[in-house]
Backbone bond lengths (Angstrom), bond angles and torsions (degrees), N, CA, C in turn:
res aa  C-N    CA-C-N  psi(-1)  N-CA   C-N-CA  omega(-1)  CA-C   N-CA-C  phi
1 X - - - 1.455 - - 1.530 110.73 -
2 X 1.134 117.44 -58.31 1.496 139.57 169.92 1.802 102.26 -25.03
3 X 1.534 110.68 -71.89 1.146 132.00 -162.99 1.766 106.25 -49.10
4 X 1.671 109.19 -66.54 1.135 112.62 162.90 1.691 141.98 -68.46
5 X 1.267 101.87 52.07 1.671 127.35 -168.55 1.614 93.93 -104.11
6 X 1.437 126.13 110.77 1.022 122.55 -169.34 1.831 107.67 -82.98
7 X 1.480 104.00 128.74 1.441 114.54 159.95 1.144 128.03 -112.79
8 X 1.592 93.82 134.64 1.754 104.52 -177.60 1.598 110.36 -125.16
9 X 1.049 122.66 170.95 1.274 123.26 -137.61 1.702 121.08 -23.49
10 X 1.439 111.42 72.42 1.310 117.35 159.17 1.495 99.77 111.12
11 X 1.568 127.02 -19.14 1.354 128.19 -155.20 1.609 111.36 -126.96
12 X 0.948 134.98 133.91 1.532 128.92 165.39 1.011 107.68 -91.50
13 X 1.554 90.56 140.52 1.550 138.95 -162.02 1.645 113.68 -83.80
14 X 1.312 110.95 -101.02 1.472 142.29 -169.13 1.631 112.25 -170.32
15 X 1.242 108.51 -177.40 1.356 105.84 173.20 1.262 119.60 -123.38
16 X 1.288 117.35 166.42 1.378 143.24 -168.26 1.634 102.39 -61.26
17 X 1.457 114.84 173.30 1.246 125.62 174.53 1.748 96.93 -85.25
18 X 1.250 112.75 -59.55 1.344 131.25 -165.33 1.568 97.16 -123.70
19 X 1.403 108.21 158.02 1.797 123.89 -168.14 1.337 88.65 -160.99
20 X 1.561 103.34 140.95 1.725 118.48 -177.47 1.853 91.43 -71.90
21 X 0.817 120.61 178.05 1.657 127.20 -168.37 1.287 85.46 -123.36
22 X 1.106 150.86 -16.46 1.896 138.51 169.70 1.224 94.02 -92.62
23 X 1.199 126.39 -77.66 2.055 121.85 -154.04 1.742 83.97 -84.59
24 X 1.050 159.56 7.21 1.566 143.51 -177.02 2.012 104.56 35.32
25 X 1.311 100.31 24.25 1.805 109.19 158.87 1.342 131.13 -77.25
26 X 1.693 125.19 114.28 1.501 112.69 -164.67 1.653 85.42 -47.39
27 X 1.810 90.46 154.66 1.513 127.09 153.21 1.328 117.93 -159.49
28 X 1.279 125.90 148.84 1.293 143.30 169.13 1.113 133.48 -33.27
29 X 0.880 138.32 148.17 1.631 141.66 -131.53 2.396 91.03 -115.32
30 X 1.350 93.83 -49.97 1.240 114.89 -143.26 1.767 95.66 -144.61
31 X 1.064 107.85 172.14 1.789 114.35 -173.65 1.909 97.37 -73.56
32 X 1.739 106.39 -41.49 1.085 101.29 -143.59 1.383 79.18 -117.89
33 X 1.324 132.20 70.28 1.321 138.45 162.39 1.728 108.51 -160.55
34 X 1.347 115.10 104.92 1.340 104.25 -154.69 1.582 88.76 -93.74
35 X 1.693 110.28 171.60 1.609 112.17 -175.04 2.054 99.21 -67.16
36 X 0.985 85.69 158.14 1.648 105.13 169.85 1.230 109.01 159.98
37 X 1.514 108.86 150.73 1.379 155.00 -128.78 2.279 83.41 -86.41
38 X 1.049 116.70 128.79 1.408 114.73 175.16 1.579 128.46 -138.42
39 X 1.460 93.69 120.52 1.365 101.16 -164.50 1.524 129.83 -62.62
40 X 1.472 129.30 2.12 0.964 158.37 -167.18 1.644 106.59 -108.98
41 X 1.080 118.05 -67.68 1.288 120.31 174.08 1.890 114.78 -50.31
42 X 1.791 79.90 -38.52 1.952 83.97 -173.34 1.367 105.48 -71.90
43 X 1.103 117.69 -47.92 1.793 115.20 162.34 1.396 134.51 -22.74
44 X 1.414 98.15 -51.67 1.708 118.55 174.43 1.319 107.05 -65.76
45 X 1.342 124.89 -42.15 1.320 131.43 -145.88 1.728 88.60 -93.18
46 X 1.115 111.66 -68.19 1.692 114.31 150.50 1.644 116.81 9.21
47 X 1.164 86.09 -101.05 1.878 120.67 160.05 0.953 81.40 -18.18
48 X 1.585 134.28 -120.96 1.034 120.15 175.98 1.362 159.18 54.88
49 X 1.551 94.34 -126.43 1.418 94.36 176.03 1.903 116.50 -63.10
50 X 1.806 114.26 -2.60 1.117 99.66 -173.78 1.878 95.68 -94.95
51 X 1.192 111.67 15.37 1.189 100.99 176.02 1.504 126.06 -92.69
52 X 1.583 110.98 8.99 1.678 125.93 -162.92 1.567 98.17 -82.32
53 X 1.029 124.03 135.22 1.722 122.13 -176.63 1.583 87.60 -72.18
54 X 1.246 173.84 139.05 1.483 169.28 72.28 1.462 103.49 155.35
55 X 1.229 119.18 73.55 1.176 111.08 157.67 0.903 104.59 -95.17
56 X 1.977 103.17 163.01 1.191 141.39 179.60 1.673 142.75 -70.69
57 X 1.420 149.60 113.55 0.743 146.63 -142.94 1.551 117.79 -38.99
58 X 1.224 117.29 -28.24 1.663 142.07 171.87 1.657 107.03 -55.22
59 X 1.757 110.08 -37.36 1.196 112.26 -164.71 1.091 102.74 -89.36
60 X 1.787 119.09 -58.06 1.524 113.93 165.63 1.398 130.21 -26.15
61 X 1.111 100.63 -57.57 1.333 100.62 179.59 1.507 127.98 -65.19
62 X 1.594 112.73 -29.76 1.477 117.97 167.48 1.356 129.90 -43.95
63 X 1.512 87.18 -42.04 1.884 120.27 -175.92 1.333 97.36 -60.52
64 X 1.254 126.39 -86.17 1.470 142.85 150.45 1.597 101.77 -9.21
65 X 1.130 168.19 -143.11 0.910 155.26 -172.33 1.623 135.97 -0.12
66 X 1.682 104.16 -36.43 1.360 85.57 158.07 1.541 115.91 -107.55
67 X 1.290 127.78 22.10 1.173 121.85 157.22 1.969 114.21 -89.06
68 X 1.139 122.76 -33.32 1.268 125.05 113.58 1.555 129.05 13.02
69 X 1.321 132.03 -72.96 1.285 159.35 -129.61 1.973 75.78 -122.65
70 X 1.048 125.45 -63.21 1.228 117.04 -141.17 1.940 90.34 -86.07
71 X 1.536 116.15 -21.82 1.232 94.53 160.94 1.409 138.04 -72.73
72 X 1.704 98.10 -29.67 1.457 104.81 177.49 1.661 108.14 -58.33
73 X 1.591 125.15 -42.45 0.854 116.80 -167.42 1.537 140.72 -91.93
74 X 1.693 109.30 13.49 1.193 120.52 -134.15 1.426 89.24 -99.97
75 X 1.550 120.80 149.45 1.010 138.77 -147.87 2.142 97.61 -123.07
76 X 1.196 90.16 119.17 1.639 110.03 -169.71 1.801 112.26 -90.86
77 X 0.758 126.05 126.34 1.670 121.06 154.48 1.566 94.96 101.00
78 X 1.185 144.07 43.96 1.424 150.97 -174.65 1.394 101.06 -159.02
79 X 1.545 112.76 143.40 1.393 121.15 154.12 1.586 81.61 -139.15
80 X 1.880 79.62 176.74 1.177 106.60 -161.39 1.757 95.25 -162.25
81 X 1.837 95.21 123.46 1.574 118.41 -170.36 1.181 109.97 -97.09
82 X 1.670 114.15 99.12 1.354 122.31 178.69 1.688 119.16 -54.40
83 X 0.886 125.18 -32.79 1.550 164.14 161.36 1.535 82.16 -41.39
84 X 1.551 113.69 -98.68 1.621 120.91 -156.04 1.760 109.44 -71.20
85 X 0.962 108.92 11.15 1.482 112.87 -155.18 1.767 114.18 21.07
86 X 1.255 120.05 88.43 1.554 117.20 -160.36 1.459 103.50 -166.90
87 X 0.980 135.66 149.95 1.717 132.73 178.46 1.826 103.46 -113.76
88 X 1.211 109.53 138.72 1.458 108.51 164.56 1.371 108.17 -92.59
């Protein structure tokens, strides 16, 4: 999990929706779904890895980085109704 933590310029991010299973490099799901970085998946994965009774300095720090990632990226003045599936 750790390994496939996508970094971009110098820093890890979050992870992909989909990761090739040889290089663990986002890729695309589908023709018309290009790779990118997903906040949902990174959440889970999140979740997660903070759920290991002793993880490892590799893991901490992953966590830490994409919680990190999710401040830089977090998107203000929108909700969104799980219920209606619909965004205001």
């Amino acid at each position: 999990m750790v390994a496939s933590q996508v970094v971009a310029g110098g820093r890890r991010t979050a992870w992909a929706q989909q990761h090739d299973p040889i290089t663990l490099a986002p890729t695309h799901a589908r023709s018309f779904e290009p790779a990118a970085l997903s906040s949902r998946e990174s959440a889970a994965v999140a979740r997660f890895l903070m759920t290991l009774r002793e993880p490892d300095a590799r893991v901490a720090s992953a966590v830490r980085a994409a919680a990190a990632w999710f401040r830089r990226t977090a998107l203000h003045g929108f909700t969104y109704d799980l219920q209606a599936g619909k965004r205001d």
